[in-house]
N, C-alpha and C positions, 0 to 999 in steps of 0.2 A: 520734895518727894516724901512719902509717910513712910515713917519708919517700919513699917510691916511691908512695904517691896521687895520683891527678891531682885539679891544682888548679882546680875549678871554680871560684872566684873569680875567675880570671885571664880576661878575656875571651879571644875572637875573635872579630874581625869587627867589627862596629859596637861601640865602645864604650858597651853603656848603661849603664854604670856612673859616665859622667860624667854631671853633670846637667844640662847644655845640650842632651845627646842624650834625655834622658828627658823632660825638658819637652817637647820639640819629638815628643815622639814622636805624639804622637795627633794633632797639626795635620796632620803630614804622610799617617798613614795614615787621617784621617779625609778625603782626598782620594777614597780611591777604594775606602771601606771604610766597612760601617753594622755596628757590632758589635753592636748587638739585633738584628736581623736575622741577624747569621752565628750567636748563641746559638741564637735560635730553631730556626735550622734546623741547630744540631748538636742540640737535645735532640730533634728530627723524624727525625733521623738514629739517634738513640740507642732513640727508644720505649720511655721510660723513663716507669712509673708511680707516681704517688702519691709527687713528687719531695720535696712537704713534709714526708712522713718521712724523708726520704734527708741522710744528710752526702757531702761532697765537698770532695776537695783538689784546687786548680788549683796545678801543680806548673810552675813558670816561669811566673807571673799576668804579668808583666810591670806596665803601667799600670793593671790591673786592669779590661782590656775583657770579659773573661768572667765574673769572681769579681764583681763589681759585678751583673751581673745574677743571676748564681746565685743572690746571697744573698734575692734578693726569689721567688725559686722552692725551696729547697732548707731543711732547717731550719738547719743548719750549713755553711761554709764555711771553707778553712784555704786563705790564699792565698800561695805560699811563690817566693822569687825568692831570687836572690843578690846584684840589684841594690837597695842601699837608696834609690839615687835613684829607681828604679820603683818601689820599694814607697812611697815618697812619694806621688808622683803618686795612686795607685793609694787611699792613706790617702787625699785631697784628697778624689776621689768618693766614697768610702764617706761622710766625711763632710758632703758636701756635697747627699747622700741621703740623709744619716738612718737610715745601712745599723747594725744593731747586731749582727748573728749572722755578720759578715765578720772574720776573725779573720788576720791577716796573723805572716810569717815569712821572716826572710833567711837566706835557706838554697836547694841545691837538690839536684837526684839523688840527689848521693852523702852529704851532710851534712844535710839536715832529717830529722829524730829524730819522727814522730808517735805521739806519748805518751797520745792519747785512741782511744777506740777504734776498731776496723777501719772504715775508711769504706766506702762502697756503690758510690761513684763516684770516678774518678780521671782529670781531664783534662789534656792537655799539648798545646799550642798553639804549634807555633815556636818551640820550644826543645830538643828532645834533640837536632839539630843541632848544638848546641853542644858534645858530647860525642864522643870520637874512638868507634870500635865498640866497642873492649872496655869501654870505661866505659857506653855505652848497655846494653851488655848486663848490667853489673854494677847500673846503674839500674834494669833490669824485673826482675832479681832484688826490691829493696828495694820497687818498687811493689807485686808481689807479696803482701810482707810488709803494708804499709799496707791492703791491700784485703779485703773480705770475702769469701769464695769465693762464687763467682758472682756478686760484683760485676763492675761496667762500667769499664771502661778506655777512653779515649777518646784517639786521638792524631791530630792532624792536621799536617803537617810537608811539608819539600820532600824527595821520596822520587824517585829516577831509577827513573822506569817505563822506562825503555829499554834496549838491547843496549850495551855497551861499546866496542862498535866504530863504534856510529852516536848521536854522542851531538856533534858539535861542530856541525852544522847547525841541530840540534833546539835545545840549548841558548843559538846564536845569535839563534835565530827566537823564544825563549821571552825572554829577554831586552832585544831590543829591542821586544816586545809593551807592555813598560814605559812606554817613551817615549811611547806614545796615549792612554795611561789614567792613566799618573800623572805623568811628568815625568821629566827626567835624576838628579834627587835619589835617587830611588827606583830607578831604572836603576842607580845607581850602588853603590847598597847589597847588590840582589842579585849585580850584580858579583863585590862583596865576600864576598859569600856563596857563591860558586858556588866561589871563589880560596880564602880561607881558615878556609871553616867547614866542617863534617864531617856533610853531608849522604849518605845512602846509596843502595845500588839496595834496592828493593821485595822482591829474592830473601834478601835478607841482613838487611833487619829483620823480615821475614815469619818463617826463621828463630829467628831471638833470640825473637820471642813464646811460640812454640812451647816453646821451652828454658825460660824464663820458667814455663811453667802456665797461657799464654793461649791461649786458639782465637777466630780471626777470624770474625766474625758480618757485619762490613758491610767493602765496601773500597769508596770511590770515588775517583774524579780526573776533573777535566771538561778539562786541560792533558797530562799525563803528570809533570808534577813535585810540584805541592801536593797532598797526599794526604792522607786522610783514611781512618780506622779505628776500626770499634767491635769490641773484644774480651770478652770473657768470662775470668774468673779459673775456670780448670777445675780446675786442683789446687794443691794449697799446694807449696811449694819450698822443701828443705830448703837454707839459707842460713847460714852465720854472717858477719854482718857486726860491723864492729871496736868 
C-alpha cells in the first residue's frame, strides 16, 4: 500500500475502536433508536424484490444493527467494519440468533477486497463520514466495483442539506434537539461529529455519485442533516485500484 493512503483504521471522532465504546454502543442508541424498524423501513425505502435471492454487503456494519437483520431477509450477507471490537459485538448477535449466512470482515472503504461475486445490494449506515471527500470519492469508485450493474446502493448519513452561510443556527437547533430525545451523552458525540468527523453538503456527495456510475432514485431527510439515499449502479467505472 503507498505510503500517501489514508488510514482508515485510524479513527475520528468517537473511538469505536476501543471496546468500552463498542459494548456500550447499543445501550446508548438503543435509547432512542428500534433497528428493526429502521431495517424495515430502509428495505420500504429501497423496494427491493425477492430479497432471498439477493446478496449484500453492509460496509461499516458497525454492532451489526442492520447485517443481523438482513441475514434473516437476504441469502448472503458480508458484514465489513474496521473496528474489530464492533465486529465482536456484532459476531455476539449473530450468534446469539442462530444467524449462519452472516459473514463478517474487518476492513472498510478503501481496504475490504470482496473476492465472491458482485453483490446486488450495498448499504452504508454512518460511516463514509468517516472518510475525508477525496477518499469518499475514491470509496464509490470501489463500491462500484463490489456491485452488480443495476444493483442498489443504499446510503444513509449526516449530509448538510443547507447553504454555507446559514448553517450555525440550524446546526445549533439540530444539536440540542439531542438533549429531549436522548440525553447529553449523545449530544455530546454529535458534537464530536459535527467538530471532527468529515461529514458533507448534499451538492457535493450528490456529485461523487454521479462520478461514481450511480443515479439517485430516492433522497430523503425529515431534519436537513440525516439523509438518506437509494441509488442505482448505472455504469461500470473504469478504476484501478492498488
Amino acid at each position: 500500500m503507498s505510503k500517501w493512503m489514508y488510514n482508515e483504521f485510524k479513527h475520528c471522532g468517537v473511538d469505536y475502536s476501543d471496546e468500552n465504546q463498542a459494548e456500550k454502543y447499543d445501550s446508548l442508541h438503543l435509547t432512542f433508536r428500534n433497528y428493526e424498524k429502521e431495517f424495515g423501513d430502509m428495505l420500504d425505502f429501497l423496494a427491493l424484490p425477492n430479497t432471498q435471492e439477493m446478496t449484500l454487503i453492509d460496509l461499516g456494519c458497525g454492532t451489526g444493527a442492520s447485517a443481523f437483520f438482513a441475514a434473516k431477509k437476504f441469502k448472503e450477507v458480508f458484514a465489513v467494519d474496521v473496528s474489530e471490537a464492533m465486529i465482536v459485538q456484532a459476531q455476539k448477535k449473530a450468534a446469539f440468533g442462530n444467524v449462519n449466512n452472516l459473514y463478517f470482515h474487518i476492513g472498510g472503504f478503501l481496504s475490504y477486497r470482496h473476492y465472491a461475486q458482485a453483490a446486488d445490494v450495498i448499504i452504508t449506515k454512518h460511516a463514509l463520514h468517516h472518510l475525508p471527500d477525496f477518499w469518499k470519492q475514491i470509496a464509490l469508485f470501489r463500491i462500484n466495483k463490489m456491485l452488480k450493474l443495476n444493483g442498489s446502493l443504499y446510503v444513509c448519513d449526516v449530509v448538510f442539506n443547507l447553504a454555507s452561510n446559514n448553517y450555525k443556527d440550524k446546526i445549533d437547533k439540530w444539536i440540542d434537539g439531542f438533549d429531549k430525545f436522548a440525553g447529553k451523552k449523545l449530544r455530546s458525540e454529535v458534537e464530536t461529529h459535527i467538530r471532527d468527523e468529515y461529514s458533507t453538503f448534499d451538492w457535493i456527495l450528490e456529485g461523487m455519485f454521479a462520478r461514481a456510475g450511480f443515479e439517485i432514485d430516492k433522497k430523503r431527510s425529515s431534519d436537513g442533516f440525516v439523509t438518506e439515499y437509494s441509488c442505482k449502479k448505472s455504469k461500470e467505472i473504469e478504476y484501478q485500484d492498488e
